[in-house]
C-alpha positions as CSV (number, residue, x, y, z in Angstrom):
1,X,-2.0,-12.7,-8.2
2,X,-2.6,-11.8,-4.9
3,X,-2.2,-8.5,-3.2
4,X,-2.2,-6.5,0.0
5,X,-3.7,-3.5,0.5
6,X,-1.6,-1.3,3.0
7,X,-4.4,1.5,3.8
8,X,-2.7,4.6,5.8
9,X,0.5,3.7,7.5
10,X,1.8,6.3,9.8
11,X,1.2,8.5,7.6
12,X,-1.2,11.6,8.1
13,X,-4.2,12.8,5.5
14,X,-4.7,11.9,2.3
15,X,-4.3,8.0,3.9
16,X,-7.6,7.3,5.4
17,X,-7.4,7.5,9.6
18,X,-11.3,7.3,11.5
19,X,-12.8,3.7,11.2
20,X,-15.3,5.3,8.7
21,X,-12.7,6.4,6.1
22,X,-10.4,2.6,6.5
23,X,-14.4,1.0,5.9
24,X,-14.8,3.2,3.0
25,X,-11.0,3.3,1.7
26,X,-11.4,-1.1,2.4
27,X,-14.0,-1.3,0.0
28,X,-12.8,0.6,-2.8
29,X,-9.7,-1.3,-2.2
30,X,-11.2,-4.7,-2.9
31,X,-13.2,-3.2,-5.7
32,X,-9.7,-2.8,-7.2
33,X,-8.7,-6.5,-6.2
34,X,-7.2,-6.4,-3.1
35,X,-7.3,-9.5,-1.0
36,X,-6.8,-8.6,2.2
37,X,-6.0,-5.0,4.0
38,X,-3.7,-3.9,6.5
39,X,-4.1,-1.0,8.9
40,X,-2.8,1.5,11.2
41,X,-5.8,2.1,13.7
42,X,-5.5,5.6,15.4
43,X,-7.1,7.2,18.5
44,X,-9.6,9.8,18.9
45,X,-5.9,12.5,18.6
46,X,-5.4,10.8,15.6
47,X,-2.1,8.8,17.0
48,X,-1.5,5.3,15.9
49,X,-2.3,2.7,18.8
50,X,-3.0,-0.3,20.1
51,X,-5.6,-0.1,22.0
52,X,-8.1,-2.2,22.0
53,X,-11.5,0.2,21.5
54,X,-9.5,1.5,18.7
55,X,-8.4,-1.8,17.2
56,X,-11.6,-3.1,17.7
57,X,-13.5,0.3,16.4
58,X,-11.0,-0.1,13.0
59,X,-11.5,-4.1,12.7
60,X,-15.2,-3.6,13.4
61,X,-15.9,-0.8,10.4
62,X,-13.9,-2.8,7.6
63,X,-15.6,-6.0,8.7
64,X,-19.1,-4.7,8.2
65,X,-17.9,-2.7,4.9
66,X,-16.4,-5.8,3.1
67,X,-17.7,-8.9,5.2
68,X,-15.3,-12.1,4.7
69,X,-12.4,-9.4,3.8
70,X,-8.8,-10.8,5.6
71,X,-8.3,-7.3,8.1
72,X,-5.2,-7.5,9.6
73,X,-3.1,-4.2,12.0
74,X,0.3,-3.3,12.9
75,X,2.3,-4.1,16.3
76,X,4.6,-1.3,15.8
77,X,6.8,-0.6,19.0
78,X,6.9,2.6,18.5
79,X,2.8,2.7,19.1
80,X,4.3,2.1,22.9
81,X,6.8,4.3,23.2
82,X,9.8,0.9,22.3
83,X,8.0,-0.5,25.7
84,X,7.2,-4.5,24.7
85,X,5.6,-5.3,27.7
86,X,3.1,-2.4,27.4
87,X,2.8,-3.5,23.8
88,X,1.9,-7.1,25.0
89,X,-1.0,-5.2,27.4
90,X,-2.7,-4.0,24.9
91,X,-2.5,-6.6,22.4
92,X,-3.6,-9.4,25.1
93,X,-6.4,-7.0,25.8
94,X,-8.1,-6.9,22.6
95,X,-11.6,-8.3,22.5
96,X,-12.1,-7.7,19.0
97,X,-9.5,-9.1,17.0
98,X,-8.1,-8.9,13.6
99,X,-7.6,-11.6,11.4
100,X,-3.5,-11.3,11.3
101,X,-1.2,-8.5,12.6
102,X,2.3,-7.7,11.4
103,X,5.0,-7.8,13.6
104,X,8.4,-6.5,12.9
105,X,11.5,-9.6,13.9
106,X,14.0,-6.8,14.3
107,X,11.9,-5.5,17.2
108,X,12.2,-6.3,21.1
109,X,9.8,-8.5,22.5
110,X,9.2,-10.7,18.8
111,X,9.4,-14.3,20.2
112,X,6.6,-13.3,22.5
113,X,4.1,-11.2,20.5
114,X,4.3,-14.1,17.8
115,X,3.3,-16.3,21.0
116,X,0.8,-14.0,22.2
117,X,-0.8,-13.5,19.1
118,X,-1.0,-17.4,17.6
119,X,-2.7,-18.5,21.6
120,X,-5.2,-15.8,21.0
121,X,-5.8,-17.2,17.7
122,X,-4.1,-13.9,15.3
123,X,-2.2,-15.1,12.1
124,X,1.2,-13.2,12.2
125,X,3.0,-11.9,9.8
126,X,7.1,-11.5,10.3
127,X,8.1,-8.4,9.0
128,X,12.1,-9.3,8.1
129,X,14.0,-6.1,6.9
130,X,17.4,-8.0,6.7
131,X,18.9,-11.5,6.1
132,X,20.2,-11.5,9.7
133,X,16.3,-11.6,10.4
134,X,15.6,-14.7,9.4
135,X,17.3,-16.4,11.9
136,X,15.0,-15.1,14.2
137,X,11.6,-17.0,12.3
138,X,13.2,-20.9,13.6
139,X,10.4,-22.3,15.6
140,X,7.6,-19.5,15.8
141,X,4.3,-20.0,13.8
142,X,3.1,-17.6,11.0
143,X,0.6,-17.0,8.9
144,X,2.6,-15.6,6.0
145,X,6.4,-13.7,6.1
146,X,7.1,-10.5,4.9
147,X,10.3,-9.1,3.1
148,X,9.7,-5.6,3.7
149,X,12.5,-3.4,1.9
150,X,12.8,0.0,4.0
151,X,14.6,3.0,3.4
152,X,16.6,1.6,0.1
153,X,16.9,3.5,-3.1
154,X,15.3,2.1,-6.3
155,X,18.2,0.7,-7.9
156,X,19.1,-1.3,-4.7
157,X,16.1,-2.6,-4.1
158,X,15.7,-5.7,-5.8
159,X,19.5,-6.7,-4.8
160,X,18.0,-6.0,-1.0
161,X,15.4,-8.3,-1.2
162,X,17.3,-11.2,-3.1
163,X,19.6,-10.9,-0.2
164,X,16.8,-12.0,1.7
165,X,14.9,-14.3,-0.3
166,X,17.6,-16.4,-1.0
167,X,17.6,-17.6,2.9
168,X,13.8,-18.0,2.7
169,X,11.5,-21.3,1.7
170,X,8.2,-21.0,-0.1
171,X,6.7,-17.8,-1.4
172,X,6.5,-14.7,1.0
173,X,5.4,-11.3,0.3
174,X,7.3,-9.2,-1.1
175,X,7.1,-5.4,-0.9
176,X,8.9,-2.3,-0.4
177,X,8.3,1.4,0.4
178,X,8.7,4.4,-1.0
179,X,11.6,4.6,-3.7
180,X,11.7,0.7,-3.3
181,X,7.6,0.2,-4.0
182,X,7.4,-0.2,-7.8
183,X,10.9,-1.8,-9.0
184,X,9.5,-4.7,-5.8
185,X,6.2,-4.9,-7.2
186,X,7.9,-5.4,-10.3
187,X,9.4,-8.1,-8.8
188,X,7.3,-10.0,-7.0
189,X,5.4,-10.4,-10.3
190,X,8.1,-11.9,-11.8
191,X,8.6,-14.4,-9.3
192,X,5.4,-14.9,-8.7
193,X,5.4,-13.6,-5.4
194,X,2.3,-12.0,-3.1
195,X,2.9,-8.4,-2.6
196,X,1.0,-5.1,-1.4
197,X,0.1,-1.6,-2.4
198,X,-1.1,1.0,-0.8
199,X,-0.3,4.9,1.0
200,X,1.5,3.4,3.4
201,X,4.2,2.2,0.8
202,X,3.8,4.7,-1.0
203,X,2.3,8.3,-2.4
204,X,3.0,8.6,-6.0
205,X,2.3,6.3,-9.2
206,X,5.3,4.6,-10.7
207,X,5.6,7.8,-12.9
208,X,5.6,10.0,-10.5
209,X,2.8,11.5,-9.9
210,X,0.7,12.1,-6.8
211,X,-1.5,9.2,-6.3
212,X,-5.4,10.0,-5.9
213,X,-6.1,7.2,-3.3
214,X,-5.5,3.7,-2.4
215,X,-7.7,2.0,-5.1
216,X,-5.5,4.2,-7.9
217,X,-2.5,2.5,-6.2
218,X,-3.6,-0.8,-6.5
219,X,-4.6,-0.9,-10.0
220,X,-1.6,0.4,-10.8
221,X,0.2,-2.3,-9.2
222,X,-2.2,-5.2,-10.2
223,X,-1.1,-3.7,-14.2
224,X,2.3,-3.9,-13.3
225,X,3.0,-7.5,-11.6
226,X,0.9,-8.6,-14.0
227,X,3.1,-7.0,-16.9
228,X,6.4,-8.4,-15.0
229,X,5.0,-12.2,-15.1
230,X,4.2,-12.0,-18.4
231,X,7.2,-10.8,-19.4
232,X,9.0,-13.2,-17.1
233,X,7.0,-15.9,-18.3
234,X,8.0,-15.0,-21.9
235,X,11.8,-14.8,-21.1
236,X,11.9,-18.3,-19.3
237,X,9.2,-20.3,-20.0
């Protein structure tokens, strides 16, 4: 399998937030068999942003804690206030850059971040939330697409993202957060689809329980795609 780790999020403390604790939280993530991360950097308030000494500061400390690791950041508008051209600024005036950053087709300014990140040589991830997103992708170069199920209960989760996937080619990663995390985990394993884990998704195990870190979350999820494609793979052969 392969799989994601989402470190923080917007969310505040227990996700890690200074470069030191996404370096240290990186690590233990891979030790658990996470292929790549993806981060929220903050500033020195503790705010998510994309500036570049903070981008940079973030993308510096994983790199030197897990050399060769994939590191790729968020391009949340909301980091700008909804401004895309101030979000554009910033992004075109990062000098160290991460290896892929997600950006989300539902928000203004798509088309051109995907531009402006593929000329400065960024992978991009497309974040669609809805089939009406994928119209959007025709055209515009990505690394990898993401079906990101967000704010759906559990038991309509998986109907969500077949609604998607069923206007998508090839294998794209497949998550979901909170209530929708573990039944799309699930999921993804039995189709044999990439996914992630991680406190951004997600605080609590699939029982229930308060998560103790990132690493916890990921073994937890590598157990249960693994589970699902079996089981799958049982069923149908």
């Amino acid at each position: 399998m392969w799989i994601k780790a989402c470190l923080n999020g917007g969310r505040p403390s227990p996700a890690p937030i200074t470069p030191a604790e996404l370096a240290g939280a990186a690590l233990e993530a891979v030790e658990a068999g996470a292929a790549a991360v993806h981060v929220h950097p903050r500033d020195a308030a503790g705010r998510e942003s994309l500036d570049g000494d903070d981008i940079g500061a973030a993308v510096t400390a994983i790199r030197e804690a897990c050399p060769g690791l994939p590191v790729g950041v968020s391009t949340g508008i909301w980091m700008t206030g909804g401004d895309p051209r101030r979000r554009a600024d910033l992004v075109a005036g990062w000098q160290v850059r991460p290896d892929f950053a997600s950006v989300n087709v539902e928000e203004p300014g798509f088309a051109d971040l995907v531009r402006l990140l593929d000329r400065a040589g960024v992978g991009v991830e497309a974040g669609v939330w809805s089939p009406a997103d994928v119209d959007a992708l025709d055209g515009l170069p990505f690394l990898r697409i993401l079906v990101e199920i967000i704010d759906v209960p559990a038991a309509e989760a998986v109907a969500a993202a077949e609604a998607i996937l069923r206007r998508l080619p090839g294998a794209p990663l497949l998550h979901g957060e909170n209530e929708a995390c573990w039944p799309l985990i699930a999921h993804a394993g039995a189709l044999g689809l990439p996914t992630r884990a991680g406190l951004e998704d997600t605080l609590t195990l699939p029982d229930g329980t308060p998560a103790a870190d990132n690493a916890e979350l990921l073994r937890q999820a590598r157990t249960l795609w693994t589970d699902a494609r079996r089981k799958h793979e049982n069923t149908y052969g």
